[in-house]
mmCIF file of the N, C-alpha and C atoms, coordinates in Angstrom:
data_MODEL
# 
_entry.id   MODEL 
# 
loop_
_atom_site.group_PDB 
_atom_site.id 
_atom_site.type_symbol 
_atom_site.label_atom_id 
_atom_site.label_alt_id 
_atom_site.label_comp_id 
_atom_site.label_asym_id 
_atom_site.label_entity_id 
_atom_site.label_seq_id 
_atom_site.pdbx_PDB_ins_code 
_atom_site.Cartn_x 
_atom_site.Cartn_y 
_atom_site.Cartn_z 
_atom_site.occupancy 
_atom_site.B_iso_or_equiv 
_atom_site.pdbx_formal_charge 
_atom_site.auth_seq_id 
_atom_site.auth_comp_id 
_atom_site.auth_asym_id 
_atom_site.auth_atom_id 
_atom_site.pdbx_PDB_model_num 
ATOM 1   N N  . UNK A 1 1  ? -203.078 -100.808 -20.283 1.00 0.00 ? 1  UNK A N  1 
ATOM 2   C CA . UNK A 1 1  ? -204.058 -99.750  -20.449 1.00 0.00 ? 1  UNK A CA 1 
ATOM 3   C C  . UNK A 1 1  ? -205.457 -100.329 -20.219 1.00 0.00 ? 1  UNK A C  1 
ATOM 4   N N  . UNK A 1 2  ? -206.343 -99.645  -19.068 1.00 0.00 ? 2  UNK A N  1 
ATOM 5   C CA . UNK A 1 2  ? -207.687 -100.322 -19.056 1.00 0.00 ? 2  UNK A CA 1 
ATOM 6   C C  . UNK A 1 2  ? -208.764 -99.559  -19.576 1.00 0.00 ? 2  UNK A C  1 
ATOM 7   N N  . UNK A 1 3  ? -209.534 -100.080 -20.012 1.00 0.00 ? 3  UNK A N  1 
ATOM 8   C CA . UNK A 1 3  ? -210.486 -99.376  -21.123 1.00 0.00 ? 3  UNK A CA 1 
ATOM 9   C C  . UNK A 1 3  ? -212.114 -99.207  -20.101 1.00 0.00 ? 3  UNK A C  1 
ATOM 10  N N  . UNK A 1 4  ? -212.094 -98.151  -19.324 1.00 0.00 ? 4  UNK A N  1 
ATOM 11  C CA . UNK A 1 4  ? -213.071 -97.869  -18.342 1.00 0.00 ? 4  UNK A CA 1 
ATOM 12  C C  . UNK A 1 4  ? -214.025 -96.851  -18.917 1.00 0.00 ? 4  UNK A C  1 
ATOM 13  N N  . UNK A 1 5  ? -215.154 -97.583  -18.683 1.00 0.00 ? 5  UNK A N  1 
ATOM 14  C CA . UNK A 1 5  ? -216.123 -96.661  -19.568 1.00 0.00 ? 5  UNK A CA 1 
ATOM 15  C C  . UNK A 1 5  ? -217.127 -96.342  -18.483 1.00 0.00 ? 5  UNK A C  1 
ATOM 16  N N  . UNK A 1 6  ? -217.025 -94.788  -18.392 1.00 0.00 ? 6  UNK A N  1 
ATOM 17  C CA . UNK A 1 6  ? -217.822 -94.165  -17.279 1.00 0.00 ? 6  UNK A CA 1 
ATOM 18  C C  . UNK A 1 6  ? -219.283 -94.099  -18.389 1.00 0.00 ? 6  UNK A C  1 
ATOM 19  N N  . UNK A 1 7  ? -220.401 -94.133  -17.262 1.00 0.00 ? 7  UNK A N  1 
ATOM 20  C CA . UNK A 1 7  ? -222.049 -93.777  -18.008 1.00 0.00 ? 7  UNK A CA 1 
ATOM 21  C C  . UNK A 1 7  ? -222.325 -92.923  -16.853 1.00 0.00 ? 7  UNK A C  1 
ATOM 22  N N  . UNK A 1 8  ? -222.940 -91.946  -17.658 1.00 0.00 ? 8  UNK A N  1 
ATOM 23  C CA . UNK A 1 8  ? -223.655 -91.030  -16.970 1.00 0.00 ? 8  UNK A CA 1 
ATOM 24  C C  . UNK A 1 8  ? -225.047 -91.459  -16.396 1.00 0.00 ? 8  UNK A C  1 
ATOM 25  N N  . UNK A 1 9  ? -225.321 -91.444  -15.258 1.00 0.00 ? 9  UNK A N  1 
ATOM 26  C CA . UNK A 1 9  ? -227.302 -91.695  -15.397 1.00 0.00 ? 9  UNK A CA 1 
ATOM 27  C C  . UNK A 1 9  ? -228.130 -90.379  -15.535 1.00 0.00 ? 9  UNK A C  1 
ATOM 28  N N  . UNK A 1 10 ? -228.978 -91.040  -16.812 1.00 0.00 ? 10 UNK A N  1 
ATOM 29  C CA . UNK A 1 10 ? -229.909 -90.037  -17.159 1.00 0.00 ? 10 UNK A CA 1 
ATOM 30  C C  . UNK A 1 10 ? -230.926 -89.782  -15.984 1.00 0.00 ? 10 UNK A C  1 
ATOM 31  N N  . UNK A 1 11 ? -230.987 -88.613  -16.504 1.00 0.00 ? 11 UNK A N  1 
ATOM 32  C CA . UNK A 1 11 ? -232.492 -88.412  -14.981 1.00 0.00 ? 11 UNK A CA 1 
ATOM 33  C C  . UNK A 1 11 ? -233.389 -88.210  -15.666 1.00 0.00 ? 11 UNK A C  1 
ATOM 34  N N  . UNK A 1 12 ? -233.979 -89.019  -15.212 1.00 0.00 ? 12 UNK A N  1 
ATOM 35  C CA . UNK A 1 12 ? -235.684 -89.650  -15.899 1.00 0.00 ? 12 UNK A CA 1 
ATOM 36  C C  . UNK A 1 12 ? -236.913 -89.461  -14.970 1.00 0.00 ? 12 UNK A C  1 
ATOM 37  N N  . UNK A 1 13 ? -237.650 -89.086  -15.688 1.00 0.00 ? 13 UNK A N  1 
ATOM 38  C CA . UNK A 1 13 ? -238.895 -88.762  -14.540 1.00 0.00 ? 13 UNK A CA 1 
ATOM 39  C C  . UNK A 1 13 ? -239.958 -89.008  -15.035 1.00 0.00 ? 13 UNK A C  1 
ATOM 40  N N  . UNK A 1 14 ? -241.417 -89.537  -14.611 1.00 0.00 ? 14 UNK A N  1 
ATOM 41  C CA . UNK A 1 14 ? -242.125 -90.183  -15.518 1.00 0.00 ? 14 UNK A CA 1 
ATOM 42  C C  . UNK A 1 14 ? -243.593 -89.104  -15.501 1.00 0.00 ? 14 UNK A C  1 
ATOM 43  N N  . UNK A 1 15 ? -243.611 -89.195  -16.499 1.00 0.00 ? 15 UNK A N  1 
ATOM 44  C CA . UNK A 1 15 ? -244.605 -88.012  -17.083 1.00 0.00 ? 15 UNK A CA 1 
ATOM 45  C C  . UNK A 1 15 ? -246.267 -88.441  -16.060 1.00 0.00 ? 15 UNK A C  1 
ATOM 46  N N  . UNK A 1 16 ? -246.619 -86.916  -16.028 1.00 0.00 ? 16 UNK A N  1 
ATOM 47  C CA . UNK A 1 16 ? -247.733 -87.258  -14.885 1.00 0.00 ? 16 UNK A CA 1 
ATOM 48  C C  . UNK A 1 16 ? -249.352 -87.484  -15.873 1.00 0.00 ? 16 UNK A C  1 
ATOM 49  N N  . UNK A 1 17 ? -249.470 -87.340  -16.891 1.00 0.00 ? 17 UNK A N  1 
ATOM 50  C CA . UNK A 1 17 ? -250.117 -87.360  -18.212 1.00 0.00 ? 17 UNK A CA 1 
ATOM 51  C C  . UNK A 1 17 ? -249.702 -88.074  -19.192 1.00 0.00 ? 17 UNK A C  1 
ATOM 52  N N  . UNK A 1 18 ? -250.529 -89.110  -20.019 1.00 0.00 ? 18 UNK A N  1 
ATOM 53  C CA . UNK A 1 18 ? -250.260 -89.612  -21.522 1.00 0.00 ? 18 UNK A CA 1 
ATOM 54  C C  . UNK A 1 18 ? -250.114 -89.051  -22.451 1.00 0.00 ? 18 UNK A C  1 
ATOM 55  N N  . UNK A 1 19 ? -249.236 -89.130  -22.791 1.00 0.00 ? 19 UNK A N  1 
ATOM 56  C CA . UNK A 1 19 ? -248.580 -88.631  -24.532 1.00 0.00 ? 19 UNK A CA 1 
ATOM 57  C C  . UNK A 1 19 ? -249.965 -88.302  -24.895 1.00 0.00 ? 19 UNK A C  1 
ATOM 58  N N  . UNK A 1 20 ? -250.879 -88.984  -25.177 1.00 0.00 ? 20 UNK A N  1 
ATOM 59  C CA . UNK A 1 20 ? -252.411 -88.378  -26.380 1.00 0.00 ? 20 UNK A CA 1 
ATOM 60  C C  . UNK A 1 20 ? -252.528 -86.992  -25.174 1.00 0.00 ? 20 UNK A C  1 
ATOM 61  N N  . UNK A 1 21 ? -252.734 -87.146  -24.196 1.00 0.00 ? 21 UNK A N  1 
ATOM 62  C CA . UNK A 1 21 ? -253.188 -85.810  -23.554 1.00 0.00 ? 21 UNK A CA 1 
ATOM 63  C C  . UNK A 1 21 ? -252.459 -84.799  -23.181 1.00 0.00 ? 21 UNK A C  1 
ATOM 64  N N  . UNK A 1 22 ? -251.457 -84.912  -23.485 1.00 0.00 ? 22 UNK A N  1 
ATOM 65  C CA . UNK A 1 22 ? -250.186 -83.637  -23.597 1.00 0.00 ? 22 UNK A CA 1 
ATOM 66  C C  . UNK A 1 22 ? -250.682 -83.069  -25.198 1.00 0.00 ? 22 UNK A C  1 
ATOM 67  N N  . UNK A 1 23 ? -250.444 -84.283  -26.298 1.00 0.00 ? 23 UNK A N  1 
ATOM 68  C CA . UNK A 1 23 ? -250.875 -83.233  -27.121 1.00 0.00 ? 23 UNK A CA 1 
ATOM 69  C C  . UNK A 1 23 ? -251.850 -82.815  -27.199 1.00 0.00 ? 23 UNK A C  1 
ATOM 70  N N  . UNK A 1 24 ? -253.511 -83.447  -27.085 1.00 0.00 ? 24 UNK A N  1 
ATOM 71  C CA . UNK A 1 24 ? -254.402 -82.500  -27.033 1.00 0.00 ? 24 UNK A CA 1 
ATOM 72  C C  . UNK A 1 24 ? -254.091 -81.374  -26.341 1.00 0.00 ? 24 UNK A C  1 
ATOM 73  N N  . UNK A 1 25 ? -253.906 -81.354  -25.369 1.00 0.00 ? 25 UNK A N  1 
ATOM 74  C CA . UNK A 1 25 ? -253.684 -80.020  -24.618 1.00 0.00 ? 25 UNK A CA 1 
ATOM 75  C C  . UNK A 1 25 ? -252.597 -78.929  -25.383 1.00 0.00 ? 25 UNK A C  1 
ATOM 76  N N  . UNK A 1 26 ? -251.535 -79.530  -25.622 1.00 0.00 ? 26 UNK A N  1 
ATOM 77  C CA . UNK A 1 26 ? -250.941 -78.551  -26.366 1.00 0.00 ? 26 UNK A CA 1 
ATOM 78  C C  . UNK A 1 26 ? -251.148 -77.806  -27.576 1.00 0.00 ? 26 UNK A C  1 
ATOM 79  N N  . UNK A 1 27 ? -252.401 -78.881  -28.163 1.00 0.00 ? 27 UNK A N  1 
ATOM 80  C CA . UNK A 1 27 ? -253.302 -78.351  -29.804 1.00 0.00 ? 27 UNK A CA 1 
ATOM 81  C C  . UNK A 1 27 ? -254.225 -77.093  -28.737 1.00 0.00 ? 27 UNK A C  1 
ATOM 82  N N  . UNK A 1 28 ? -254.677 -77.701  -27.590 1.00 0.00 ? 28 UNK A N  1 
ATOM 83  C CA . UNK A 1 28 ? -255.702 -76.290  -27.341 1.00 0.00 ? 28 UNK A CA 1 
ATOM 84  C C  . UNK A 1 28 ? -255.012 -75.131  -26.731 1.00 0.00 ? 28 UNK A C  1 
ATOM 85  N N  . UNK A 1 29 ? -254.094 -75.340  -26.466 1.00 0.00 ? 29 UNK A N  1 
ATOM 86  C CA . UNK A 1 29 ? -252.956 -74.199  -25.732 1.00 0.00 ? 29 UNK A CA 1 
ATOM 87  C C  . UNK A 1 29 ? -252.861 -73.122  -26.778 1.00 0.00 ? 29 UNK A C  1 
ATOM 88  N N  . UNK A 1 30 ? -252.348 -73.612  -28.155 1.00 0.00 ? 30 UNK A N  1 
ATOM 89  C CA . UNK A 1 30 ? -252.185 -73.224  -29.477 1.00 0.00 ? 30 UNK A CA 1 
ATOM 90  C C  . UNK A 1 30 ? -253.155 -72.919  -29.789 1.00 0.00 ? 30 UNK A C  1 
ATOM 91  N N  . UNK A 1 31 ? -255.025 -73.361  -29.939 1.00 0.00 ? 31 UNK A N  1 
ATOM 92  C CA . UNK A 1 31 ? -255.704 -73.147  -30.237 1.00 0.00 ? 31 UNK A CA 1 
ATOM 93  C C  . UNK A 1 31 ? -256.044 -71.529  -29.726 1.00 0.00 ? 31 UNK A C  1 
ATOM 94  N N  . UNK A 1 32 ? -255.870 -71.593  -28.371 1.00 0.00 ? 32 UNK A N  1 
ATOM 95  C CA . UNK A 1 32 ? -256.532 -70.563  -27.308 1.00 0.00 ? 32 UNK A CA 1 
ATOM 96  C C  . UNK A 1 32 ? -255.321 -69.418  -27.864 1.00 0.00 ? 32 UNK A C  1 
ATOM 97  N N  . UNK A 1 33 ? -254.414 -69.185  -28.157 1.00 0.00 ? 33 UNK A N  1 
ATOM 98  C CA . UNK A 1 33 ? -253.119 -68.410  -28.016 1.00 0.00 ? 33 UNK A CA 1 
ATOM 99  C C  . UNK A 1 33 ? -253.417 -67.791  -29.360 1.00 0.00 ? 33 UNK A C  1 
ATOM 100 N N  . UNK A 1 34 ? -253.935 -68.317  -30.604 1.00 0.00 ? 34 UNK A N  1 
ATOM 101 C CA . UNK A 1 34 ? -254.008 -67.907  -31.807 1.00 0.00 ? 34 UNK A CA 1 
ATOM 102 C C  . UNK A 1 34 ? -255.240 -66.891  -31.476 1.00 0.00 ? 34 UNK A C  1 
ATOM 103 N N  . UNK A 1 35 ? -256.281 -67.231  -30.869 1.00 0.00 ? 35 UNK A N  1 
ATOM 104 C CA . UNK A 1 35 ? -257.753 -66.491  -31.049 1.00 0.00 ? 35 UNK A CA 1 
ATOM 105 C C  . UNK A 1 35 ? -257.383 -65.476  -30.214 1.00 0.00 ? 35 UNK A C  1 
ATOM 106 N N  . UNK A 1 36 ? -256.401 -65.093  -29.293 1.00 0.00 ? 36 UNK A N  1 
ATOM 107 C CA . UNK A 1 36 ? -255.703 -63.690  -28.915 1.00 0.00 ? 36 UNK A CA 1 
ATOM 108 C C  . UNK A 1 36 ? -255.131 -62.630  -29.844 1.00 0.00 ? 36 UNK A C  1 
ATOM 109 N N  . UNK A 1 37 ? -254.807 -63.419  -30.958 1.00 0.00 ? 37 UNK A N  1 
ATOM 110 C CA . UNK A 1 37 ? -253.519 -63.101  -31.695 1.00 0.00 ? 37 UNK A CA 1 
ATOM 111 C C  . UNK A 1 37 ? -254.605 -62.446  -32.730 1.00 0.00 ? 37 UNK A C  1 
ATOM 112 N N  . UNK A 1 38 ? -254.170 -61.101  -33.841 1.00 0.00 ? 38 UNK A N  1 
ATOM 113 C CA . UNK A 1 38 ? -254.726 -60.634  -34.886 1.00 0.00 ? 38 UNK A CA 1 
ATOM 114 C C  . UNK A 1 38 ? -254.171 -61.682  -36.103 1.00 0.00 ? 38 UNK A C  1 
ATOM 115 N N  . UNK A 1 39 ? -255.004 -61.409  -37.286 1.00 0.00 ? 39 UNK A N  1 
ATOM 116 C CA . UNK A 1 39 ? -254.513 -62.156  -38.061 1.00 0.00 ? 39 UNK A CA 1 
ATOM 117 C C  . UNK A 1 39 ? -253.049 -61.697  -38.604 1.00 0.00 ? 39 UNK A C  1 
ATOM 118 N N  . UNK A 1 40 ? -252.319 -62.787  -38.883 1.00 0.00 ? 40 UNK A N  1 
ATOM 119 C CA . UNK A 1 40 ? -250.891 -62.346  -39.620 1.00 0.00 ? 40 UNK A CA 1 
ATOM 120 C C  . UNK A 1 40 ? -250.433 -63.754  -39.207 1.00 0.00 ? 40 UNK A C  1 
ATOM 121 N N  . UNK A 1 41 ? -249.209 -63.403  -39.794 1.00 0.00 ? 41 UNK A N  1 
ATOM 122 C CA . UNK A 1 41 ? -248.267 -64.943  -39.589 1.00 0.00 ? 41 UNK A CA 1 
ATOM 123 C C  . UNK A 1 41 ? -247.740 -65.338  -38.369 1.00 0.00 ? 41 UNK A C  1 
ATOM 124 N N  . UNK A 1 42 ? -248.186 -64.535  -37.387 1.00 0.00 ? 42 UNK A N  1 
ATOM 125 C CA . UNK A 1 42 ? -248.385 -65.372  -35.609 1.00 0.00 ? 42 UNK A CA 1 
ATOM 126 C C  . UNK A 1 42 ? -249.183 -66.209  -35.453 1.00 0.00 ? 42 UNK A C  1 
ATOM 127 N N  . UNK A 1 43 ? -250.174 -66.104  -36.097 1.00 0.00 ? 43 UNK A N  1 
ATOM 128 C CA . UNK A 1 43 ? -251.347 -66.495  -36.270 1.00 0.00 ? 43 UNK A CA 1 
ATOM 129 C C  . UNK A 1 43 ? -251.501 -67.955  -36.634 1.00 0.00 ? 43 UNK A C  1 
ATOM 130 N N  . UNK A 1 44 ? -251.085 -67.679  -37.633 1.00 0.00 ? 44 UNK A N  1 
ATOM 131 C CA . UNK A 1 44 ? -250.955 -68.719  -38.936 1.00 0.00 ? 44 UNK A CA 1 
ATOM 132 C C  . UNK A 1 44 ? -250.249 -69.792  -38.369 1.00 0.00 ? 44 UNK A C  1 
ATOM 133 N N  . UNK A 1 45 ? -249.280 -69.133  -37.901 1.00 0.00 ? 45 UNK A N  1 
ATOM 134 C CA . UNK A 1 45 ? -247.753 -70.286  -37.199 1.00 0.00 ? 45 UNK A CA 1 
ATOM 135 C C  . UNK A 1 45 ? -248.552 -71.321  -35.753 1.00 0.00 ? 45 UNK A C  1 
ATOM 136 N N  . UNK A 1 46 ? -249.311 -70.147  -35.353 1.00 0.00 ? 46 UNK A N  1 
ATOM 137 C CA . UNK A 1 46 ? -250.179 -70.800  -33.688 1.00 0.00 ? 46 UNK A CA 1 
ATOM 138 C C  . UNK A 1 46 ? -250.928 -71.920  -34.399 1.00 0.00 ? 46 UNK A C  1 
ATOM 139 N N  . UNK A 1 47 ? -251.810 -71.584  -35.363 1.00 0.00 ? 47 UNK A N  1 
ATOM 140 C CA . UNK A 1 47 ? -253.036 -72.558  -35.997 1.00 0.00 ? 47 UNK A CA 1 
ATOM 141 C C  . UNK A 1 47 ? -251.943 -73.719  -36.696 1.00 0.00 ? 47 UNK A C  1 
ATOM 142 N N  . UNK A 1 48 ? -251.021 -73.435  -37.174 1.00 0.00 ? 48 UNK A N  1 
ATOM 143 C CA . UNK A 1 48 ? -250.081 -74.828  -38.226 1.00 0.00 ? 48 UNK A CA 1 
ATOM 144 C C  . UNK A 1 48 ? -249.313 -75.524  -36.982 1.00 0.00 ? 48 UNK A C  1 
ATOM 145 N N  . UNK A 1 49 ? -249.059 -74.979  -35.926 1.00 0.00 ? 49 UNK A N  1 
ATOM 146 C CA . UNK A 1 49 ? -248.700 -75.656  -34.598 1.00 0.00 ? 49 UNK A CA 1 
ATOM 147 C C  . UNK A 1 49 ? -249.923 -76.462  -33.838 1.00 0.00 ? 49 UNK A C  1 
ATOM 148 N N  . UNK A 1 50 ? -250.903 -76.155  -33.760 1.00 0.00 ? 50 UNK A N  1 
ATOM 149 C CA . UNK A 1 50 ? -251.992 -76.602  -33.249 1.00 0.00 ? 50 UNK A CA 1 
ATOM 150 C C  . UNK A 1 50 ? -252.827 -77.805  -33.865 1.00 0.00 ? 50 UNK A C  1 
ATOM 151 N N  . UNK A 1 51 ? -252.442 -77.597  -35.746 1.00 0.00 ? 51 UNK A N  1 
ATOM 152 C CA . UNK A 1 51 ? -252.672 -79.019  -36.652 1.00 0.00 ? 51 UNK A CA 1 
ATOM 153 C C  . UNK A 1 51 ? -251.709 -80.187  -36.601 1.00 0.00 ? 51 UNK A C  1 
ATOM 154 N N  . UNK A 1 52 ? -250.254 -79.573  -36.176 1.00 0.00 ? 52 UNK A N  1 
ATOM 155 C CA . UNK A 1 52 ? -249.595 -80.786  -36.105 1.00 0.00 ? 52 UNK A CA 1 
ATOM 156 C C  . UNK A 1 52 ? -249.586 -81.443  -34.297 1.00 0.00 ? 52 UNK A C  1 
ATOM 157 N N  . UNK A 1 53 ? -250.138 -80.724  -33.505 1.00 0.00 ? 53 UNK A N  1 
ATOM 158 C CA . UNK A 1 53 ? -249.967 -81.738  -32.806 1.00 0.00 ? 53 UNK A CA 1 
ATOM 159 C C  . UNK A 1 53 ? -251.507 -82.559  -32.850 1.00 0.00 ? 53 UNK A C  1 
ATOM 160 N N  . UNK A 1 54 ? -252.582 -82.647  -33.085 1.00 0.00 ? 54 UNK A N  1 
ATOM 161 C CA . UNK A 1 54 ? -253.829 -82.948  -33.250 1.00 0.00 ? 54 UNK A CA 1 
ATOM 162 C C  . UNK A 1 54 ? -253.536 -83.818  -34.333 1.00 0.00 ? 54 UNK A C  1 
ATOM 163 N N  . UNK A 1 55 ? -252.348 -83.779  -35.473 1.00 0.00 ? 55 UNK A N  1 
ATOM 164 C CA . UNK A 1 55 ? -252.356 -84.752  -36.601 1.00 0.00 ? 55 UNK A CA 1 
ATOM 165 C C  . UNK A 1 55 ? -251.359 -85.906  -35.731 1.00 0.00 ? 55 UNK A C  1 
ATOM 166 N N  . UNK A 1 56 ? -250.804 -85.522  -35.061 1.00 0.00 ? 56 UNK A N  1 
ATOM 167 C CA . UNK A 1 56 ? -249.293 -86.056  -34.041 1.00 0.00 ? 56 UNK A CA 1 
ATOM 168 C C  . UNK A 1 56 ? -250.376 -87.253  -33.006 1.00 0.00 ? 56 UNK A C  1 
ATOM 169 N N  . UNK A 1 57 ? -250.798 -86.682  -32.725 1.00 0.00 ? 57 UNK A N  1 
ATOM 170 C CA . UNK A 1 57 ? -251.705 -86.784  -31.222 1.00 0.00 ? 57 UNK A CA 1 
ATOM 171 C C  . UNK A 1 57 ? -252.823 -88.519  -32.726 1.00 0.00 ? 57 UNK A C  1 
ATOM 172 N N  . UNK A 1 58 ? -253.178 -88.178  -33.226 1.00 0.00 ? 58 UNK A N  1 
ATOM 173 C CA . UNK A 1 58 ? -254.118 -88.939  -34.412 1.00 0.00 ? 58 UNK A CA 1 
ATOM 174 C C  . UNK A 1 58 ? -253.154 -89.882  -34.419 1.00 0.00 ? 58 UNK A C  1 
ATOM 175 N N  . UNK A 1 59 ? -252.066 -89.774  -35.111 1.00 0.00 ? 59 UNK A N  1 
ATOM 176 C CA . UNK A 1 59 ? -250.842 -91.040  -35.796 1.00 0.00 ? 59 UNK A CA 1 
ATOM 177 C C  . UNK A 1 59 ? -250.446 -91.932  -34.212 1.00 0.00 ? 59 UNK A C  1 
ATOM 178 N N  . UNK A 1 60 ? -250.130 -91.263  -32.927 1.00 0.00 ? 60 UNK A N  1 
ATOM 179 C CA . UNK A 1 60 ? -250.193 -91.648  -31.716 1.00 0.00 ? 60 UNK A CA 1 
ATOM 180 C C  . UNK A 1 60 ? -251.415 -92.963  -31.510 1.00 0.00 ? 60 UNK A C  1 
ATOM 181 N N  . UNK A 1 61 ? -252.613 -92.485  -32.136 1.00 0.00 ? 61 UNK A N  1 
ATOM 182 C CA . UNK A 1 61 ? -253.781 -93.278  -31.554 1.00 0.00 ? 61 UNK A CA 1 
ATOM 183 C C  . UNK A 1 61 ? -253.650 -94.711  -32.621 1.00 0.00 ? 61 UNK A C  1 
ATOM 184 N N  . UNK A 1 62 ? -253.178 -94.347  -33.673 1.00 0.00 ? 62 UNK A N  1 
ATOM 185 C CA . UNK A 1 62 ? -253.714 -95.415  -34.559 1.00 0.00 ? 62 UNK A CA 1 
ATOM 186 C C  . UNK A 1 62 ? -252.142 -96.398  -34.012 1.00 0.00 ? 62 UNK A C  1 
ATOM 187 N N  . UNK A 1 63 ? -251.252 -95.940  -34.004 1.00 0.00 ? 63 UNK A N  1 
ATOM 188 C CA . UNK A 1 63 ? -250.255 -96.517  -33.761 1.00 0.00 ? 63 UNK A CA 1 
ATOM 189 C C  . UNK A 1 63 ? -249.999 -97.579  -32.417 1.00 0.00 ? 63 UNK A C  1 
ATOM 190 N N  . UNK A 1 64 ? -250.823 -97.053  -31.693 1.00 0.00 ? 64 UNK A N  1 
ATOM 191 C CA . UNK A 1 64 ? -250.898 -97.861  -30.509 1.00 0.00 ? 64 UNK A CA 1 
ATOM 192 C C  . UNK A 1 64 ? -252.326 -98.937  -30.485 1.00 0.00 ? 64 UNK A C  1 
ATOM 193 N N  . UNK A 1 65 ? -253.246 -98.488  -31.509 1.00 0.00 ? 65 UNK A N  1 
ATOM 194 C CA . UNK A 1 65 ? -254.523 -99.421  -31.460 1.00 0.00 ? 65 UNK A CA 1 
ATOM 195 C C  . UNK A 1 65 ? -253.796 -101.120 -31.964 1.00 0.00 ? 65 UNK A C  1 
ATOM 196 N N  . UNK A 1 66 ? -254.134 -101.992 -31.330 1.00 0.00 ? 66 UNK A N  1 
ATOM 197 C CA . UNK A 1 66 ? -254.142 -103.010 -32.048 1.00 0.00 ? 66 UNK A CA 1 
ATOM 198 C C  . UNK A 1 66 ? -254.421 -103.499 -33.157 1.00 0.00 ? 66 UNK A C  1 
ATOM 199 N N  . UNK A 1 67 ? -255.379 -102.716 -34.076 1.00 0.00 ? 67 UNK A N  1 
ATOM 200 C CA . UNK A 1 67 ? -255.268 -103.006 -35.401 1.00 0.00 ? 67 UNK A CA 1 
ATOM 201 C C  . UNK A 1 67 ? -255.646 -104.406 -36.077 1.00 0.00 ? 67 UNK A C  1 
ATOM 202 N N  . UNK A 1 68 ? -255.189 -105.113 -36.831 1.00 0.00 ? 68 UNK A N  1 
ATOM 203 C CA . UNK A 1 68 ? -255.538 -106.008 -37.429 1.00 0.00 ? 68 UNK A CA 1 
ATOM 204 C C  . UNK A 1 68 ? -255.081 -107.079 -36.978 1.00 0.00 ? 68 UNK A C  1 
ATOM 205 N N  . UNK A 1 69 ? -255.692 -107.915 -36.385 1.00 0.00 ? 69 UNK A N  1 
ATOM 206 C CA . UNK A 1 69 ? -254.729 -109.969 -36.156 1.00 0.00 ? 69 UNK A CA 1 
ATOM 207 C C  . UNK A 1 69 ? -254.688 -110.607 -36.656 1.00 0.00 ? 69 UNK A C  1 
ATOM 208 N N  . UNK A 1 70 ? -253.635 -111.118 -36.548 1.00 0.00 ? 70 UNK A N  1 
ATOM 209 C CA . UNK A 1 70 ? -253.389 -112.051 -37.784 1.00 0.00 ? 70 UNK A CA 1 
ATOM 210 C C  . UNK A 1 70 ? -254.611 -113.222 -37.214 1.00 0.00 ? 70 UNK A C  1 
ATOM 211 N N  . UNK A 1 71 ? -254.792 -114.027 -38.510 1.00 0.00 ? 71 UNK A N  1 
ATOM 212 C CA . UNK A 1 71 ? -255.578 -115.546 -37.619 1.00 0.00 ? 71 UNK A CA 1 
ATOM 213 C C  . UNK A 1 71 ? -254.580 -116.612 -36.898 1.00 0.00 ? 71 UNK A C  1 
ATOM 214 N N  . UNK A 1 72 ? -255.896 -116.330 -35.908 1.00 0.00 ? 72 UNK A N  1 
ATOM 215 C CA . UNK A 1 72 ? -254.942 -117.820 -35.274 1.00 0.00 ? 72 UNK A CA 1 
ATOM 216 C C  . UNK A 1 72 ? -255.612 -118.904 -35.423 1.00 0.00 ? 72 UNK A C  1 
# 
């Protein structure tokens, strides 16, 4: 019995924009989509979508800064 292990290849495609600028854009997408919207819980949901990617997009920046070195 031979133990043949098929892999699929993923199809990968490389993003034409940086992660920080997808989400800004997607916080103002959300931003712009809510100030259409009357108030109510469309609303609400557009603006709590629009904080997490701007808080998303924040944790992104610090995460990639270099930050503190150790001494050398």
């Amino acid at each position: 019995m031979s133990d043949v292990v098929v892999r699929r290849q993923r199809k990968r495609f490389k993003q034409e924009l940086p992660l920080q600028a997808r989400l800004e854009r997607a916080a103002q997408q959300c931003k712009e989509a809510a100030q259409l919207q009357p108030s109510g819980p469309e609303r609400d949901a557009l603006l709590k979508a629009a904080r997490g990617y701007e808080v998303t997009a924040h944790l992104e920046e610090w995460l990639s800064s270099p930050g503190p070195q150790p001494p050398t």
